[in-house]
TORLOFI-138562 format. One record per residue (C-alpha): x, y, z. Coordinates in steps of 0.25 Angstrom, whole numbers, always signed. Each point is the difference from the previous one (the first is absolute). Example, Ala and Ser with C-alpha at 12.3 -4.5 7.8 and 13.67 -1.06 7.14 Angstrom:
<sites>
<site><px>+49</px><py>-18</py><pz>+31</pz></site>
<site><px>+6</px><py>+14</py><pz>-2</pz></site>
</sites>
This chain:
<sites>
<site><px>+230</px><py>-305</py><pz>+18</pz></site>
<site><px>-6</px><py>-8</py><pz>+10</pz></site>
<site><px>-10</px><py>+9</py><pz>+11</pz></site>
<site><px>+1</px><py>+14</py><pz>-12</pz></site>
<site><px>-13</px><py>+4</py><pz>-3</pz></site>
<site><px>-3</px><py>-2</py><pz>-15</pz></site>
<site><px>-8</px><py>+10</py><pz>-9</pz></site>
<site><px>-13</px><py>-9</py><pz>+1</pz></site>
<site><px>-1</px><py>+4</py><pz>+14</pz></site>
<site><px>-10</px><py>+10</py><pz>+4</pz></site>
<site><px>+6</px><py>+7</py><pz>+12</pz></site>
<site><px>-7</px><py>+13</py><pz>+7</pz></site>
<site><px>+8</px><py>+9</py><pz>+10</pz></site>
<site><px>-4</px><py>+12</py><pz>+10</pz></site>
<site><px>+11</px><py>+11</py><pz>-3</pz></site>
<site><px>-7</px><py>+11</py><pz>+7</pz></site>
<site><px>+11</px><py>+2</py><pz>+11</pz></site>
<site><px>+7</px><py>+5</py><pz>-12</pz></site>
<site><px>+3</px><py>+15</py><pz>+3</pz></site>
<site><px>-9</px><py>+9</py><pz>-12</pz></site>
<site><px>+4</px><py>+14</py><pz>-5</pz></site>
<site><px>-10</px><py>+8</py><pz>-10</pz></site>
<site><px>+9</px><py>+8</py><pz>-8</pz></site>
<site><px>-6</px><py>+14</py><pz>-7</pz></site>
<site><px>+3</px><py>+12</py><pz>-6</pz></site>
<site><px>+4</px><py>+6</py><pz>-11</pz></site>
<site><px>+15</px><py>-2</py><pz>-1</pz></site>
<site><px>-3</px><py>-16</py><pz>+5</pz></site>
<site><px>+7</px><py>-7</py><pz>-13</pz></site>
<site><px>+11</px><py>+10</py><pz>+0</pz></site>
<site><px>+2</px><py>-1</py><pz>+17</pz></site>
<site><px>-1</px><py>-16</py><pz>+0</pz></site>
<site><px>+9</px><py>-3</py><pz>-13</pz></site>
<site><px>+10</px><py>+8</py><pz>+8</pz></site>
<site><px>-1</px><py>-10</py><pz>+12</pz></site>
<site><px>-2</px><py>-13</py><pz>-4</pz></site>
<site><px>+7</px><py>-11</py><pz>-11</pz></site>
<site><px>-9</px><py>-3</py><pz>-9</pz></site>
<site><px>-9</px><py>+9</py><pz>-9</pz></site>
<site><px>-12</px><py>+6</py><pz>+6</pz></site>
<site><px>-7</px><py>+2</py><pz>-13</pz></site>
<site><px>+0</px><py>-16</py><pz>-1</pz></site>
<site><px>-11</px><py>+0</py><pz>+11</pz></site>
<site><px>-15</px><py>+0</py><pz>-4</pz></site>
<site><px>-14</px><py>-3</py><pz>+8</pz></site>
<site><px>+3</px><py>-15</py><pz>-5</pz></site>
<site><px>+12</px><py>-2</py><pz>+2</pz></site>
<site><px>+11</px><py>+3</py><pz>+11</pz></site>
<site><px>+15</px><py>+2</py><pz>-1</pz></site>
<site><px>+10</px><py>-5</py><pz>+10</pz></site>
<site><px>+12</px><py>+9</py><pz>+3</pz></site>
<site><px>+11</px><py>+5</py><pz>+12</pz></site>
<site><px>+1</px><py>+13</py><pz>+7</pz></site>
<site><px>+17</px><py>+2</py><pz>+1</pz></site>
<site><px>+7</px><py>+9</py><pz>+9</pz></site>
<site><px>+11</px><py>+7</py><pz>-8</pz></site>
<site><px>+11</px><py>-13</py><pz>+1</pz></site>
<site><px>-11</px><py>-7</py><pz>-7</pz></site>
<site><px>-5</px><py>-10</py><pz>+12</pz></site>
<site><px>-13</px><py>-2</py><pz>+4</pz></site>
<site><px>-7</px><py>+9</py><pz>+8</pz></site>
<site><px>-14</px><py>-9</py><pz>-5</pz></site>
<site><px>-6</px><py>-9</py><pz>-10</pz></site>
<site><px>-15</px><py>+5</py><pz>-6</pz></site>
<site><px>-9</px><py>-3</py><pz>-9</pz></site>
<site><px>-9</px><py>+10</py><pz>-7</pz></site>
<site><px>-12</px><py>+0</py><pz>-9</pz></site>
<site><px>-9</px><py>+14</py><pz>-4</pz></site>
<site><px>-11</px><py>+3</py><pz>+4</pz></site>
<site><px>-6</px><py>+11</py><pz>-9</pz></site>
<site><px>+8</px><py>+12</py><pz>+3</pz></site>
<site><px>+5</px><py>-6</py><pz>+12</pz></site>
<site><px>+11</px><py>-11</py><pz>+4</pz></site>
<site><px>-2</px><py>-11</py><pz>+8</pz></site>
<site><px>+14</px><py>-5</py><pz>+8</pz></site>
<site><px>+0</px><py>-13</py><pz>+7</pz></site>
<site><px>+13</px><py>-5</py><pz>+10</pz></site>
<site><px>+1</px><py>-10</py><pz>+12</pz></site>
<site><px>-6</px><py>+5</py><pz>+12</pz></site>
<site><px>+15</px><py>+1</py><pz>+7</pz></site>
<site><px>+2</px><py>+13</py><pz>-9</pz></site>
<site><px>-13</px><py>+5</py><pz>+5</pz></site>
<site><px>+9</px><py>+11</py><pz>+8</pz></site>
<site><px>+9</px><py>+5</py><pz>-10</pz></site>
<site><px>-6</px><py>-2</py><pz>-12</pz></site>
<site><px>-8</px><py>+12</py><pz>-1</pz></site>
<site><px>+10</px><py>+9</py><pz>+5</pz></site>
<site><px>+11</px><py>-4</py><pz>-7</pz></site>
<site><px>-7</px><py>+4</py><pz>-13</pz></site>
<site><px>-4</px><py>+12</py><pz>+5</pz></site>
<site><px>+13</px><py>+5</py><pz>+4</pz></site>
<site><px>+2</px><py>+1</py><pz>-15</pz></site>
<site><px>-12</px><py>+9</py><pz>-2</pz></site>
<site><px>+6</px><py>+14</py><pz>-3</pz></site>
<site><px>-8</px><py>+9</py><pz>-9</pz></site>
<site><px>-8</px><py>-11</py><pz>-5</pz></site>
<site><px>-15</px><py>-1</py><pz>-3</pz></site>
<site><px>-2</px><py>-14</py><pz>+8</pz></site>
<site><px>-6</px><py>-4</py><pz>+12</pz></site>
<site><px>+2</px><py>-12</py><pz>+7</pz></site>
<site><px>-12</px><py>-9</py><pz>+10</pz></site>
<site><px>+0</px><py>-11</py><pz>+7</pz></site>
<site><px>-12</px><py>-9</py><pz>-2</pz></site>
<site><px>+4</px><py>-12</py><pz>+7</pz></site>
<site><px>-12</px><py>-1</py><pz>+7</pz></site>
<site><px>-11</px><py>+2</py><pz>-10</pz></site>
<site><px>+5</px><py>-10</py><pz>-10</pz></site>
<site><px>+2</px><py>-16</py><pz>+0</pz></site>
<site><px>+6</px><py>-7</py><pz>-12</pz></site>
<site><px>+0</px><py>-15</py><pz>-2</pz></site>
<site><px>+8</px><py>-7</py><pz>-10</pz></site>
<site><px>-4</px><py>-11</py><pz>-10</pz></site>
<site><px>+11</px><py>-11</py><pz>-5</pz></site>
<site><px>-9</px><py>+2</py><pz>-16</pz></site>
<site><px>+0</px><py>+7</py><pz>-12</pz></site>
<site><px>-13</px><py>+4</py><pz>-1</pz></site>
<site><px>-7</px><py>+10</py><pz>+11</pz></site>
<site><px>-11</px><py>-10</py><pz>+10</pz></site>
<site><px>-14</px><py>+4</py><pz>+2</pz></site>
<site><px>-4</px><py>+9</py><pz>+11</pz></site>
<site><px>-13</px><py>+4</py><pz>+6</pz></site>
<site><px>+6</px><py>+13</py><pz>+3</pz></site>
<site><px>+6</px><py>+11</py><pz>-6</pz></site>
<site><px>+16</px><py>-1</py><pz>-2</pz></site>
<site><px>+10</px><py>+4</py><pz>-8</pz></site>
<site><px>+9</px><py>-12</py><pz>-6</pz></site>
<site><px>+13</px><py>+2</py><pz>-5</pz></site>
<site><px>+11</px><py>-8</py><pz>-6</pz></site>
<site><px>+12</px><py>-3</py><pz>+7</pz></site>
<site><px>+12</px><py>-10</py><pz>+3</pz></site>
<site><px>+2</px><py>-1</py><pz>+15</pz></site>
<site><px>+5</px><py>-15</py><pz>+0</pz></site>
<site><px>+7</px><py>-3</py><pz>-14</pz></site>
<site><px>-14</px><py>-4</py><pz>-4</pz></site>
<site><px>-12</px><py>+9</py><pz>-7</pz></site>
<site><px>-6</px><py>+4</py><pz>+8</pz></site>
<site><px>-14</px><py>+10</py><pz>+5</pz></site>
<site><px>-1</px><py>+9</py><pz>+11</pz></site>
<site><px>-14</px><py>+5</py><pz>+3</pz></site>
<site><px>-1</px><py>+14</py><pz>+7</pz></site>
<site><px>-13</px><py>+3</py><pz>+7</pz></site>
<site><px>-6</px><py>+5</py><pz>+13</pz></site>
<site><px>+6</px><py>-4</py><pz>+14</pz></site>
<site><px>-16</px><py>-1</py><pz>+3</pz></site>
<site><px>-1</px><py>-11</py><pz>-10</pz></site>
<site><px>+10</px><py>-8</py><pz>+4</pz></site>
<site><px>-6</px><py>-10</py><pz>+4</pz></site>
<site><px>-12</px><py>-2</py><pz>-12</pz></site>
<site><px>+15</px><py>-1</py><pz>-8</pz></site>
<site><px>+4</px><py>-9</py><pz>+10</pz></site>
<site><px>-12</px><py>-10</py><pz>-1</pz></site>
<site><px>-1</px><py>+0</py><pz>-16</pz></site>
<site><px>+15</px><py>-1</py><pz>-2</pz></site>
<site><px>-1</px><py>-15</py><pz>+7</pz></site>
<site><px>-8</px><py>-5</py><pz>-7</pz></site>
<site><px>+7</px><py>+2</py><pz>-12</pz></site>
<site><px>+15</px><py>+0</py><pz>+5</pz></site>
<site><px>+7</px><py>-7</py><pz>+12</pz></site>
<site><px>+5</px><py>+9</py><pz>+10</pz></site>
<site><px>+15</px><py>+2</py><pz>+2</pz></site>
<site><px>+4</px><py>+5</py><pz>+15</pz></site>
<site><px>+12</px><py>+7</py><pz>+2</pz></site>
<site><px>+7</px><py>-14</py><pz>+4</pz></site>
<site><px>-5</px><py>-4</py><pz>-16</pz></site>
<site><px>+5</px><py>+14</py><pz>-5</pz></site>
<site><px>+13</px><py>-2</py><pz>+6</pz></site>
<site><px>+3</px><py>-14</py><pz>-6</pz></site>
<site><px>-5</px><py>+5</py><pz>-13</pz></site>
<site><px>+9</px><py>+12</py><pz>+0</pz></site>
<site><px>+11</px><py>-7</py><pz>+3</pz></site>
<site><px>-2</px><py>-11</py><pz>-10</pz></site>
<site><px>-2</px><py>+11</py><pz>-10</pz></site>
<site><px>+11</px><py>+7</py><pz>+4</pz></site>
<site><px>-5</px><py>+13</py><pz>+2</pz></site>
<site><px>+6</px><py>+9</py><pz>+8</pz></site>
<site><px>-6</px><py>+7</py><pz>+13</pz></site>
<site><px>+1</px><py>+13</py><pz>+8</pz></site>
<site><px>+9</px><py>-3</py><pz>+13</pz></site>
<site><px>+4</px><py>-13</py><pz>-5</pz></site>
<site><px>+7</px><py>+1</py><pz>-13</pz></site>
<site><px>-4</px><py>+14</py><pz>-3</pz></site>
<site><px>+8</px><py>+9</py><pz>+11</pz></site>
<site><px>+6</px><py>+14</py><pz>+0</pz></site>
<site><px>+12</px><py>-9</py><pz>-3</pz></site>
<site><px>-2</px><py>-4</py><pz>-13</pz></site>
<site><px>+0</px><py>+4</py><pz>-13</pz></site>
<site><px>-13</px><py>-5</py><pz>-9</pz></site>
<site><px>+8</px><py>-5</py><pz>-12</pz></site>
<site><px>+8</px><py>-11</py><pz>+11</pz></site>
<site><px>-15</px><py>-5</py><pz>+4</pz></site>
<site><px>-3</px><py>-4</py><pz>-15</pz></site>
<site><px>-8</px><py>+14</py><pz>+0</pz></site>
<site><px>+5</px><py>+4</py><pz>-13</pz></site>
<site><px>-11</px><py>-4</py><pz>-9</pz></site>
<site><px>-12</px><py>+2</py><pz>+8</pz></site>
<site><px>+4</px><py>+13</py><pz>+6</pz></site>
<site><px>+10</px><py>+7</py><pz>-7</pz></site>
<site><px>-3</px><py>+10</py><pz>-15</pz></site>
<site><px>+13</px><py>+3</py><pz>-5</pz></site>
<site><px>-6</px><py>+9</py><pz>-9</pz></site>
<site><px>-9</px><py>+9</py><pz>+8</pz></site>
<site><px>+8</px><py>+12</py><pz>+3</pz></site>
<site><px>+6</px><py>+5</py><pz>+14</pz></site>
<site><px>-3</px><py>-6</py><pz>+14</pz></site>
<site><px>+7</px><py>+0</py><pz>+14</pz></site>
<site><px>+12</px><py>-10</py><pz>-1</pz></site>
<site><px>-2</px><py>-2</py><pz>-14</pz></site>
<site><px>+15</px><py>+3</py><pz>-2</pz></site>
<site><px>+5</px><py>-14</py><pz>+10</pz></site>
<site><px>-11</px><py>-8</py><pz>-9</pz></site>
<site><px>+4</px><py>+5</py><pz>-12</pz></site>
<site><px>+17</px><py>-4</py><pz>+3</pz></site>
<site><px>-4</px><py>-13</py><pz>+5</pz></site>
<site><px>-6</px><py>-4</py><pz>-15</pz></site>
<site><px>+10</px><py>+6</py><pz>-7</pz></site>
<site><px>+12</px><py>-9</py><pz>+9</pz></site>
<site><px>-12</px><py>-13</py><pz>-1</pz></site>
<site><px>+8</px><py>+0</py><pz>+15</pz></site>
<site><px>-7</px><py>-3</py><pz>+14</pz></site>
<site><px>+6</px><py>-3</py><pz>+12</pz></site>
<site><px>-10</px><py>-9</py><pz>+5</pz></site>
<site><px>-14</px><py>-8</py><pz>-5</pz></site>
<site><px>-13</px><py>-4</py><pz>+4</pz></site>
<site><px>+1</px><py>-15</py><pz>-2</pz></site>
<site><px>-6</px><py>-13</py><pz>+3</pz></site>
<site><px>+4</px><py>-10</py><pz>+11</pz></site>
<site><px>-4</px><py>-15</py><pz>+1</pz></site>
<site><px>+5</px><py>-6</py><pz>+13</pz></site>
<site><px>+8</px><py>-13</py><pz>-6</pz></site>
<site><px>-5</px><py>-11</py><pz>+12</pz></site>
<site><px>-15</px><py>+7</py><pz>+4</pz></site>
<site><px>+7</px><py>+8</py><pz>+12</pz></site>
<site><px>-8</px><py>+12</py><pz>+2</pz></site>
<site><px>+5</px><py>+15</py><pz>-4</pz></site>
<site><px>+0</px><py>+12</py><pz>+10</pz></site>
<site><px>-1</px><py>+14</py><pz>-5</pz></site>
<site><px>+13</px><py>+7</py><pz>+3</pz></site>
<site><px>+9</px><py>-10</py><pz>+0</pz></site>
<site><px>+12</px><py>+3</py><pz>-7</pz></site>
<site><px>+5</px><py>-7</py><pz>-12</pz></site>
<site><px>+14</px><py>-8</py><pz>-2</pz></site>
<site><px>+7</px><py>-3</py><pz>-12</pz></site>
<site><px>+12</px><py>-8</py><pz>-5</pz></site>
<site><px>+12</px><py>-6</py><pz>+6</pz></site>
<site><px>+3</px><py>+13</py><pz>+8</pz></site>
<site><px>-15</px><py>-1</py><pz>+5</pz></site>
<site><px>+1</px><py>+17</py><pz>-4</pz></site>
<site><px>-14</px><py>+7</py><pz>+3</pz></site>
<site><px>-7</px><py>-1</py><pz>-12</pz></site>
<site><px>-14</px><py>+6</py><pz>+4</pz></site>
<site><px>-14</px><py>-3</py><pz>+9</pz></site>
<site><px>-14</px><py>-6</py><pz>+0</pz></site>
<site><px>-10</px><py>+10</py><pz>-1</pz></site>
<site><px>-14</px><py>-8</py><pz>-1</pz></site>
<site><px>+0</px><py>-16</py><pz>+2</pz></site>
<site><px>-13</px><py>-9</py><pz>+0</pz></site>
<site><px>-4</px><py>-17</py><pz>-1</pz></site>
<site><px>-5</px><py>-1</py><pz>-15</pz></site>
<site><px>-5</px><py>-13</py><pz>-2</pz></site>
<site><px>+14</px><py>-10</py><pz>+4</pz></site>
<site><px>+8</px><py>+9</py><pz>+2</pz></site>
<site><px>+6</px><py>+13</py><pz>+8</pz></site>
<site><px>+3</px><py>+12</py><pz>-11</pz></site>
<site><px>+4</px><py>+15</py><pz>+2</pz></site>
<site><px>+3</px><py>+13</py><pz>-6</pz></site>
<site><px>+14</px><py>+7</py><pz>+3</pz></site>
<site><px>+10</px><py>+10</py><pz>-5</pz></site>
<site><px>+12</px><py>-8</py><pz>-6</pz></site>
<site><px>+12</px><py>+8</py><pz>-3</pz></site>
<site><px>+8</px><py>+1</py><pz>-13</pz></site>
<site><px>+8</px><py>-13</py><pz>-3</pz></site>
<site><px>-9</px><py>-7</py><pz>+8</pz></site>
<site><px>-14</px><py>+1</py><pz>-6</pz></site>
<site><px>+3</px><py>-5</py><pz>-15</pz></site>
<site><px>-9</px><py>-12</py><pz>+3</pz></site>
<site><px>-1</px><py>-14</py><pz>+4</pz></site>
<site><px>+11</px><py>+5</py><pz>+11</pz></site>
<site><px>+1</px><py>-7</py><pz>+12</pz></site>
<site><px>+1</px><py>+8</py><pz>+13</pz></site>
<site><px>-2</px><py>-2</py><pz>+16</pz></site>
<site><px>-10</px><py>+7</py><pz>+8</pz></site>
<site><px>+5</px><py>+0</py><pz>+14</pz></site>
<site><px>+11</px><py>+1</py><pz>+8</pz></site>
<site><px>+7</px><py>-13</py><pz>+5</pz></site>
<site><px>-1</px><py>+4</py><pz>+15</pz></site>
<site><px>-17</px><py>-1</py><pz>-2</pz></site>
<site><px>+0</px><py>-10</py><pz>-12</pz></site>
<site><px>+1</px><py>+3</py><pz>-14</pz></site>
<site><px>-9</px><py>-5</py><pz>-13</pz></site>
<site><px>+3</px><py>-2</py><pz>-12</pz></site>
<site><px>-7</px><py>+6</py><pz>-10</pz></site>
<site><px>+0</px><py>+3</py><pz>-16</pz></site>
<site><px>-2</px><py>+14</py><pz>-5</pz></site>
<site><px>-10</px><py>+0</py><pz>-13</pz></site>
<site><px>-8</px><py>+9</py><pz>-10</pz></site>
<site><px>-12</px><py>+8</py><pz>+2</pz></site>
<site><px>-12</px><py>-5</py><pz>+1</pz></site>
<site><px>+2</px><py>-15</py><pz>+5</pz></site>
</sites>
């Protein structure tokens, strides 16, 4: 695709707004495999796992990723959960062993588009992890060394701003807190289902609603692709139409210019997201666009 990064790019990004938890205790695997989707016992000190913390429906109440960091764990989230994240996982801590601190402004992580760990003057902790569809690295260190990071990271990488991130995220689609990841939504309708979800890891909060959905293979809705048939540009939140009847069939999310032309993500509902569909966005009293719904990535 015209404008998508490829895998010989070399891209850096600054992820330190991120929100950080330092997870500890003695009952830390037992307490977080009952919170999150995926397998705790799958993160190590080189490589992180991605996951979802559910309220009891099984909708989001956030998305993480988690790596160890010897008897500890190490959450990351976007910064927007920064006040809720911490509380919501400690509202869970009964008679448990585990203690919950927020480090956010101790620790900076960067993230490198490569396989293989860069070379730092400093010292860091790199661990292997998929934050845009693509392997990736992020680098732990310091908040004080930012900027020694900073310098040695360009000259072996290009740096990607959030502008960058965005149109790469959504290229990739990959799904994002307040954008496609709400308290709305369940993770198996944002393509979450492989990256996140451990069907075999035992009991977690709205396991049961996950469980049912792959059991019917039903979802209401799904996060899809959306190209804009003549270049006209996609708002987030516009709603879509679909067929003779022009019935709501969903919204745009996320929506970006990638190379020659105006793409988006949005939640298409059933009957209306089997691909190759052609839907409207808009209303006819402020203009419509035609648009064509496809598969993830584009």
């Amino acid at each position: 695709m015209t404008g998508q990064t490829s895998a010989a790019d070399r891209l850096f990004f600054d992820l330190s707004t991120r929100v950080k938890l330092r997870v500890t205790g003695a009952d830390r695997i037992r307490f977080l495999n009952g919170q999150i989707t995926n397998d705790i016992r799958k993160a190590s000190e080189t490589s992180a796992v991605e996951a979802c913390v559910l309220n009891p429906k099984g909708k989001m109440e956030a998305h993480i990723f988690v790596h160890a960091d010897g008897d500890t764990f190490l959450v990351d989230a976007d910064s927007a959960l920064g006040p809720s994240l911490q509380a919501r996982l400690e509202r869970y801590i009964i008679a448990d062993d585990v203690q919950i601190e927020d480090v956010t402004g101790r620790i900076a992580i960067f993230h490198t588009i490569s396989p293989e760990a860069p070379n730092l003057p400093v010292s860091n902790r790199s661990v292997s992890v998929d934050r845009f569809g693509i392997a990736g690295i992020d680098i732990w260190t310091d908040v004080s060394q930012s900027d020694q990071v900073v310098a040695a990271l360009a000259k072996q990488f290009r740096a990607c701003d959030p502008q960058c991130a965005e149109r790469l995220r959504i290229e990739r689609g990959i799904p994002r807190w307040g954008r496609e990841l709400t308290p709305e939504i369940i993770p198996v309708e944002a393509n979450l289902e492989h990256r996140c979800i451990d069907y075999e890891k035992g009991c977690y909060i709205g396991q049961e609603t996950i469980s049912r959905m792959k059991m019917s293979g039903q979802r209401n809705k799904r996060l899809c692709g959306l190209i804009s048939a003549d270049g006209s540009k996609l708002i987030p939140e516009t709603r879509l139409l679909g067929g003779p009847e022009r019935k709501d069939a969903g919204w745009i999310t996320s929506a970006t210019r990638s190379g020659d032309r105006e793409i988006a993500l949005g939640y298409v509902k059933r009957g209306f997201n089997s691909g190759q569909e052609h839907l409207e966005a808009g209303s006819g009293e402020t203009g419509s666009v035609a648009i064509r719904v496809v598969e993830l990535p584009f």
